[in-house]
N, C-alpha and C positions, 0 to 999 in steps of 0.2 A: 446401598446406603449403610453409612455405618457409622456408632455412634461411640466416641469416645473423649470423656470427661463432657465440657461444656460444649463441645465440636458435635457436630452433623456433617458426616465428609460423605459427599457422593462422586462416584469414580462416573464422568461423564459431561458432557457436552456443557459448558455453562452457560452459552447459548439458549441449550435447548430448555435446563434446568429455569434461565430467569422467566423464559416467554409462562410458563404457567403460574407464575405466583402474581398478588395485587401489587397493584402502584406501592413506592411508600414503604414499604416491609421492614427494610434495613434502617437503621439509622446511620450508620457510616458505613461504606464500603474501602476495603483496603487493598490495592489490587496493584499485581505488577503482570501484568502482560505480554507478549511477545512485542518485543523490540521490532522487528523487523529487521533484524542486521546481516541474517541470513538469506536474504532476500538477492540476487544477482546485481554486481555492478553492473548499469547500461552505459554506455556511450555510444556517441556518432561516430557511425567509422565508414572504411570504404573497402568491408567486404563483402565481397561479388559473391561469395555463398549464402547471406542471408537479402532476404526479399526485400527487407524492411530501413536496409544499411546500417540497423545499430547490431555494434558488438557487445556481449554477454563477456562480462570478466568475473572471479572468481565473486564471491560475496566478501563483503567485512570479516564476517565470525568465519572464514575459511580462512583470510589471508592472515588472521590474526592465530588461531590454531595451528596455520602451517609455519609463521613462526615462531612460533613456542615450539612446536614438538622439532624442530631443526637446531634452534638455539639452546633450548632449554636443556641440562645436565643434572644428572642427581633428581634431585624430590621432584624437580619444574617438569618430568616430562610424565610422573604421575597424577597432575594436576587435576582437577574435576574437566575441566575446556578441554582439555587434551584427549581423555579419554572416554567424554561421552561422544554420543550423539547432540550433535544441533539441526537436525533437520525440524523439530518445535517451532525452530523461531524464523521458519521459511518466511512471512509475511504479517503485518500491521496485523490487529483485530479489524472487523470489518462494520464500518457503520452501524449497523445491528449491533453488536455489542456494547459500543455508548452508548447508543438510545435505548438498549434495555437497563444498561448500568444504571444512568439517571432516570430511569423511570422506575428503581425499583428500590431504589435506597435515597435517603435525603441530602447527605452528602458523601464525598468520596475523595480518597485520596489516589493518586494514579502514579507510580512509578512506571518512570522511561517518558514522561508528559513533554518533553523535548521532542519527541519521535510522532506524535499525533497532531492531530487537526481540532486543540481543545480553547474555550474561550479564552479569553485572557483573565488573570487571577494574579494579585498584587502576593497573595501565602504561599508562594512554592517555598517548599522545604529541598535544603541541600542537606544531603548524609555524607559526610566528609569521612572516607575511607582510611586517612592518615595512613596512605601508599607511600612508600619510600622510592617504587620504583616509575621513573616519568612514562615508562611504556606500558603503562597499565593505569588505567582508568583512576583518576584521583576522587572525582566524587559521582554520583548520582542525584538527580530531581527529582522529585516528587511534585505533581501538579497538585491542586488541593482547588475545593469548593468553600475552602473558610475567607471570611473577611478579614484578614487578620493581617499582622504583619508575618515579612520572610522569614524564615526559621534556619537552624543550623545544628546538626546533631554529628559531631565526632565520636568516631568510633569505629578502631582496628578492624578489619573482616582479615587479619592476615596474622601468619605466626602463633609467635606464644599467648601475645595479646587475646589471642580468640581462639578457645580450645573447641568449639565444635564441629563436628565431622561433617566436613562436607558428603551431603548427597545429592546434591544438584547440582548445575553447572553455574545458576544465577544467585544462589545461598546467598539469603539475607540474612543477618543476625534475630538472635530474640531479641537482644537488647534494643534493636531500632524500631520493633514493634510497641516496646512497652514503653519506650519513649512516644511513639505516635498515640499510644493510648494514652496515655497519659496524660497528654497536651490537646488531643483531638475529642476523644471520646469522654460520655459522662458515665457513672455506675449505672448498670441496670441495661443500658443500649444494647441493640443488637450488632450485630457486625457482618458484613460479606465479603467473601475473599473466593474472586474466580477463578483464580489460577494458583490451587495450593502449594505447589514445588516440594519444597523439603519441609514445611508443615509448621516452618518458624512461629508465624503467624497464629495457628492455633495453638503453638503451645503457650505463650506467649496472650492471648485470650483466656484460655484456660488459668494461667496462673495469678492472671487478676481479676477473674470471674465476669467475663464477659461469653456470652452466648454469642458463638459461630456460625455464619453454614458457609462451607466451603465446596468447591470442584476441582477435579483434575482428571482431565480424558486420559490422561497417557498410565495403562495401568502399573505398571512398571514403578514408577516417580509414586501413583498412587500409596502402594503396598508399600512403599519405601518410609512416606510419611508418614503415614498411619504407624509403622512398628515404633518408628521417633518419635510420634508424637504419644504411644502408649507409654514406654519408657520414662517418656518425661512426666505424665499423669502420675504412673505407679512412683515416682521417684517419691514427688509431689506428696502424695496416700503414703508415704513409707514416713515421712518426714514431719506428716502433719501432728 
């Protein structure tokens, strides 16, 4: 565990991390989870080498990685997709993790909520990426536990528009946190983020004083966050 500004980041299972704390803890939770995109195409097919008759074809985040790094020239084939690993996003979260999510925070917001088995909810928020280009994802969803109406937050994740250094593959802006705070969260609430990535999200609590606890099993992503997310505290301390 390790503690930096208003953040509590524990490098570890967030699974394992929700099952021991009470009902209720959180007041919002903020969370983007594995997609599952990395998960194997199945189809019906007729071959005689598998028992089952269905064929295994590449995944999504393969067939989308392999063309980038064939198409892509100059900067595109340094891209963050390109050159990590996605084997993270092999599979969905697994029942267990919503039923600890909503057992352990009041409400929550869920990026990739398109990709799960969640109730229905009239406030999903769309983050409009303002992508120029059609072969690349124009927006993302966020499912949401608010009664509220749909929401709509534009804003670059590309170029000059957005100067921060990707260190994850799924890098979400600061700025679409402190918009969700902003509009979701009240002063003083706690917050929960299961799956910290590039640690947007606490820096982004941190600079409008909101109390975190965050995880990330993959140590690697951990270390990674954590040095970003101190950078952006001390910037913060330098400045105050």
């Amino acid at each position: 565990m390790i503690t930096i500004g208003n953040a509590t980041l524990h490098n570890m299972d967030c699974i394992e991390y929700m099952r021991g704390l009470p009902d209720k803890i959180f007041d919002l939770a903020i969370v983007d989870p594995p997609y599952g995109i990395n998960a194997p195409n199945i189809s019906m097919g007729q071959n005689k080498n598998r028992a089952d008759g269905w064929v295994r074809g590449d995944s999504t985040a393969v067939k989308i990685k392999k063309g980038r790094l064939n198409s892509g020239g100059g900067k595109l084939k340094d891209r963050m997709l390109n050159t990590s690993s996605i084997g993270w996003d092999d599979a969905v979260p697994s029942p267990e993790y919503f039923d600890e999510l909503f057992r352990v925070s009041k409400n929550q917001i869920i990026f990739g909520g398109n990709y799960f088995d969640l109730p229905p909810t009239r406030c999903v928020v769309c983050w409009d990426k303002c992508q120029p280009w059609e072969n690349f994802s124009q927006w993302e969803m966020a499912w949401t536990s608010f009664d509220k109406p749909a929401a709509l937050f534009s804003y670059s994740n590309t170029g000059s528009a957005n100067s921060e250094t990707k260190i994850h593959p799924t890098q979400k802006p600061i700025k679409l946190y402190e918009w969700l705070l902003n509009k979701y969260a009240k002063p003083g609430q706690k917050i929960l983020d299961t799956h910290l990535g590039s640690g947007s999200n606490a820096i982004a609590c941190n600079d409008m004083g909101f109390e975190l606890s965050a995880c990330e099993i993959n140590k690697d992503y951990f270390d990674n966050a954590c040095s970003r997310i101190e950078r952006a505290t001390a910037q913060q301390r330098m400045f105050a």
